[in-house]
C-alpha positions as CSV (number, residue, x, y, z in Angstrom):
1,X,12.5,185.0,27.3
2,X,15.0,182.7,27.5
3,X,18.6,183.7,26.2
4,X,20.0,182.0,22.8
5,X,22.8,179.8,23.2
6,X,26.2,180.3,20.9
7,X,29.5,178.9,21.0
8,X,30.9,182.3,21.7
9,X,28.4,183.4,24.1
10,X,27.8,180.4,26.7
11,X,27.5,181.9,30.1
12,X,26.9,180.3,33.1
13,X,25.9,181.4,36.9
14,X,27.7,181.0,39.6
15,X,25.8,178.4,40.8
16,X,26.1,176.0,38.2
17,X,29.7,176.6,37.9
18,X,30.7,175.8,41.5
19,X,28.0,172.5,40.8
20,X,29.8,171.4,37.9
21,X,33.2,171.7,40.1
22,X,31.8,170.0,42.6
23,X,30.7,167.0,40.6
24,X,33.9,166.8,38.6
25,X,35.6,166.7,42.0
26,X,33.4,163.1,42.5
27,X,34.2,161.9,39.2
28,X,37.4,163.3,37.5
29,X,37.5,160.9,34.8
30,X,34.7,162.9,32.9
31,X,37.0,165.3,32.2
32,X,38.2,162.3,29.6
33,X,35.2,162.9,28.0
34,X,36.9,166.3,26.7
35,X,38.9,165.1,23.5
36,X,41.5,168.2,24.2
37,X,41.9,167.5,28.0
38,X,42.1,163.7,26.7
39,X,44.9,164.4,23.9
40,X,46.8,166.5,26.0
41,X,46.8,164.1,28.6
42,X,47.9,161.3,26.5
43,X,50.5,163.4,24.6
44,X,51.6,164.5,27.8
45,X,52.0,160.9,29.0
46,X,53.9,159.4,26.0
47,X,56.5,162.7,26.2
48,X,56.8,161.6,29.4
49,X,59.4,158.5,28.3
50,X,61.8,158.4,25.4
51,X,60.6,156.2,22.8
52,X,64.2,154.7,23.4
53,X,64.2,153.6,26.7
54,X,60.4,152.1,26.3
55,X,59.9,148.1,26.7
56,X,59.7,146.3,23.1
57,X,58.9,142.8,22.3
58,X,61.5,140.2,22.6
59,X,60.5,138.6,19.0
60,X,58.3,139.3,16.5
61,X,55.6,137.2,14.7
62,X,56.2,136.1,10.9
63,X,52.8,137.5,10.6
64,X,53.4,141.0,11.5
65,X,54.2,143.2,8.5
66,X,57.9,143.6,7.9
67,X,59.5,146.3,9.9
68,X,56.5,146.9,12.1
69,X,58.4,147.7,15.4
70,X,60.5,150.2,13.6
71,X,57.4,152.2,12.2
72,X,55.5,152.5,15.4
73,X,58.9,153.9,17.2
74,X,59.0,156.6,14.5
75,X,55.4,156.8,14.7
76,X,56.1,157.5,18.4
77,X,59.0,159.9,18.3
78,X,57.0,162.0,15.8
79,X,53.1,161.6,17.3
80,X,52.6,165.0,17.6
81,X,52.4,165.2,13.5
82,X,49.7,162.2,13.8
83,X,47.7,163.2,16.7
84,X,44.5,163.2,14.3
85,X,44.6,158.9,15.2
86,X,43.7,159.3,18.8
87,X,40.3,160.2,18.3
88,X,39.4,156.7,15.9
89,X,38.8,154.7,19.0
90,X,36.2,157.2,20.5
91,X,33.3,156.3,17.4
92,X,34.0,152.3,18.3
93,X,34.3,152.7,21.5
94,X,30.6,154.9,21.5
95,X,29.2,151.8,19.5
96,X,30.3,149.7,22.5
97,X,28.8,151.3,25.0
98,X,25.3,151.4,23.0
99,X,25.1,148.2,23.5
100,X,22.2,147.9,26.3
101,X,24.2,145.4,28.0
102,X,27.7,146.7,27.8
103,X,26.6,149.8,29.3
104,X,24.3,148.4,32.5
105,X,27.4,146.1,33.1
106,X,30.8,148.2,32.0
107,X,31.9,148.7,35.5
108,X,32.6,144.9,35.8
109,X,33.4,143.9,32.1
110,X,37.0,143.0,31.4
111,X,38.4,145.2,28.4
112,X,41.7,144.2,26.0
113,X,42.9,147.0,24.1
114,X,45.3,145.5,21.2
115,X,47.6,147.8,19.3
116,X,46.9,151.0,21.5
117,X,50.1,152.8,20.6
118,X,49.4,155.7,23.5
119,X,47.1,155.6,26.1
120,X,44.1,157.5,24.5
121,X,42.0,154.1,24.3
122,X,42.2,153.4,28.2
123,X,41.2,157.3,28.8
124,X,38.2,156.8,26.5
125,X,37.2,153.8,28.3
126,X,37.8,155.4,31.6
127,X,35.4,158.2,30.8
128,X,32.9,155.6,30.1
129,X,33.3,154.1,33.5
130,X,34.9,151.0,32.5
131,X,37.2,150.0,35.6
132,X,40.9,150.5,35.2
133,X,41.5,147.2,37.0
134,X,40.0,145.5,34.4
135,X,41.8,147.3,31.0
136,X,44.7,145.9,29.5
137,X,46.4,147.1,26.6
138,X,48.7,144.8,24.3
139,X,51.1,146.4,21.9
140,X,55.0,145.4,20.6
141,X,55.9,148.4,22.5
142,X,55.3,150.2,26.2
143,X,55.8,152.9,27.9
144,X,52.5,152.7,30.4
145,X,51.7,150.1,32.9
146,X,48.3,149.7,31.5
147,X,49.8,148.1,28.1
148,X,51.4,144.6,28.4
149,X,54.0,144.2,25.5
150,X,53.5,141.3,23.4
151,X,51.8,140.1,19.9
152,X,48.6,139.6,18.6
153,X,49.2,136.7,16.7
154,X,50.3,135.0,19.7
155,X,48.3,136.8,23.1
156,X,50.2,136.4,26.3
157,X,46.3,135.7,28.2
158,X,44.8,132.5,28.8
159,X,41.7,130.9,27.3
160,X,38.6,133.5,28.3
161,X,39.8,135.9,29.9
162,X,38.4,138.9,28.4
163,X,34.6,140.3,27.4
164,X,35.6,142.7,25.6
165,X,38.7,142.5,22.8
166,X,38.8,146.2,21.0
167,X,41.5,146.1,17.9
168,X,41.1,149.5,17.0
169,X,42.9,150.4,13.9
170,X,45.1,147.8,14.0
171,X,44.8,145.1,12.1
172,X,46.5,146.2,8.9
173,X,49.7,145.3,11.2
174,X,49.1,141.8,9.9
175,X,49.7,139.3,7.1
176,X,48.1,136.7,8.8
177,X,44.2,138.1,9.4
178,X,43.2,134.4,10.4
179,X,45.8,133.7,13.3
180,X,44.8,137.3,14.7
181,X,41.0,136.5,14.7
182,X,41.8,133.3,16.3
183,X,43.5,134.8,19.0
184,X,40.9,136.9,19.6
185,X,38.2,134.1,20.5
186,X,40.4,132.2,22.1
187,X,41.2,135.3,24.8
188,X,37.8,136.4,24.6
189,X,35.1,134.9,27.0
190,X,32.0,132.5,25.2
191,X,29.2,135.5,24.5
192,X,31.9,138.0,24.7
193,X,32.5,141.5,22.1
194,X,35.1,141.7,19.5
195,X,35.5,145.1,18.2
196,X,37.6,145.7,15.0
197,X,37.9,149.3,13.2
198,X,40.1,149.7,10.0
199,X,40.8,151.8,7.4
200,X,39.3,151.2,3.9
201,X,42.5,152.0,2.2
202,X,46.0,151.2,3.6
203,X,47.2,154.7,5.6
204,X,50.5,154.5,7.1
205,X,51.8,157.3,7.3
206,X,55.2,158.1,6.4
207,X,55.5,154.2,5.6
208,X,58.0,154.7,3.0
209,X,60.8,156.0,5.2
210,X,59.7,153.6,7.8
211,X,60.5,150.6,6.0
212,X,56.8,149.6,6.0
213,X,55.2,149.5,2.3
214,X,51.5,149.9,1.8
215,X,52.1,147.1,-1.1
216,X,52.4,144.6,2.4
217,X,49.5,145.7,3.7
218,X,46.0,143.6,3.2
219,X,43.3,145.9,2.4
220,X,40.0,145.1,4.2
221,X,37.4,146.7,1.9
222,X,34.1,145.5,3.8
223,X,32.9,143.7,7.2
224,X,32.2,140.6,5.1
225,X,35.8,140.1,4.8
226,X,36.0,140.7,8.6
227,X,33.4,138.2,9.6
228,X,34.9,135.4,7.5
229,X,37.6,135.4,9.7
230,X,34.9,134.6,12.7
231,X,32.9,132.6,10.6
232,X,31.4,129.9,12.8
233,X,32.1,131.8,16.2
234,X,29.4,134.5,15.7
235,X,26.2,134.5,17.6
236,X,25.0,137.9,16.6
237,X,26.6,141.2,14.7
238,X,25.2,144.2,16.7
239,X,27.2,146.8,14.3
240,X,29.1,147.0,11.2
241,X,29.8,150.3,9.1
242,X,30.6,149.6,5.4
243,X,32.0,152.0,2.9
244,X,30.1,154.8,2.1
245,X,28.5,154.9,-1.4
246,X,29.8,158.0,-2.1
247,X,33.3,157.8,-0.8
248,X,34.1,154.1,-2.5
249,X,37.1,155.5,-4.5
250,X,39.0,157.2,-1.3
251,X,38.9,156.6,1.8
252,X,36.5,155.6,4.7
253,X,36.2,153.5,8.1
254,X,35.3,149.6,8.0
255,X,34.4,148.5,11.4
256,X,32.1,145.9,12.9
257,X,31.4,144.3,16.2
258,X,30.7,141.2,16.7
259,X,28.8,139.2,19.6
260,X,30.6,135.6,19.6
261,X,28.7,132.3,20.6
């Protein structure tokens, strides 16, 4: 009979053991697939560098929200107390690679990651087998050589240069929703993915102190609102998540991805 599995009892032979070494030892970005290996590494990373000494952005946008680069330093400096935000990426990011054709061609797709913050997003894409060579991040500030600073209301890329353009919990950064979207299909190649997650309330935390209001922030409250922004560039809409019935007076994720012309 076989044995009954439990999280406290899992046991394996010694067999399977050294098998599973052996194949992690061929492919060490699965660890990634572990969300505690994953955090720690990222965390680990970001200590790595005082949030001082990082690279910021020469100028800011008029259509970022005031103060912007201040609250992500202090977001930073204190991202142990907010780690809970580097798992949002990972249910987008799992939409993504559902996508038949994303998945048989990932290895070769070119990925932009805007508003990273840390690193978690390139680990989550590495442990899908996207190829690092082909991941950029794009943030006001940077500590890693995979993020490139600059701003998303303005991309430093040329025309089509991406196939994939992930905005993960970031677009609540902006006054100016249009000019972002526009960037995005101008970077992004024709027939390419734009990926946008958000919260259905505005969440910053400790925003106050920050000098970032929630009063400046522009709620999106369903992907209708998101694909206006894209109207006339969309071929097909493979995902979007609405609001939950039941959770329509708190708090819940909008997000939609979009296949463009």
């Amino acid at each position: 009979m076989a044995r009954k599995l439990s999280h406290t009892n899992f046991l394996l032979t010694t067999d399977i053991k050294t098998e599973i070494e052996r194949r992690f030892q061929q492919k060490p970005q699965a660890f990634f697939k572990m969300p505690f290996v994953r955090n720690l590494v990222a965390m680990d990373r970001l200590h790595s560098v005082s949030v001082d000494v990082m690279e910021v952005a020469d100028q800011i946008d008029p259509g970022a929200i005031e103060n912007v680069l201040e609250y992500n330093k202090e977001m930073l400096r204190h991202f142990e107390n907010h780690s809970h935000t580097l798992e949002r990426p990972q249910v987008l990011i799992d939409v993504l690679t559902s996508i038949y054709y994303i998945y048989q061609n990932r290895a070769s797709l070119k990925v932009l990651c805007v508003g990273p913050r840390t690193e978690a997003e390139f680990l989550m894409l590495l442990a899908e087998d996207f190829n690092p060579d082909n991941i950029r991040g794009l943030d006001l500030i940077s500590y890693s050589d995979y993020v490139d600073v600059g701003d998303m209301h303005h991309m430093p890329y040329d025309d089509n240069s991406f196939d994939i353009v992930f905005l993960g919990w970031v677009l609540t950064y902006s006054k100016d929703l249009q000019r972002v979207a526009d960037e995005c299909v101008r970077v992004a190649k024709p027939g390419g993915y734009i990926a946008i997650g958000v919260e259905s309330e505005a969440v910053l935390d400790d925003s106050e102190s920050y000098g970032v209001t929630v009063s400046d922030v522009i709620n999106i409250r369903s992907t209708d609102e998101i694909l206006e922004l894209f109207k006339g560039h969309i071929h097909a809409t493979p995902f979007r998540h609405d609001v939950h019935r039941s959770l329509r007076d708190t708090f819940d994720m909008v997000m939609v991805v979009i296949e463009l012309i």
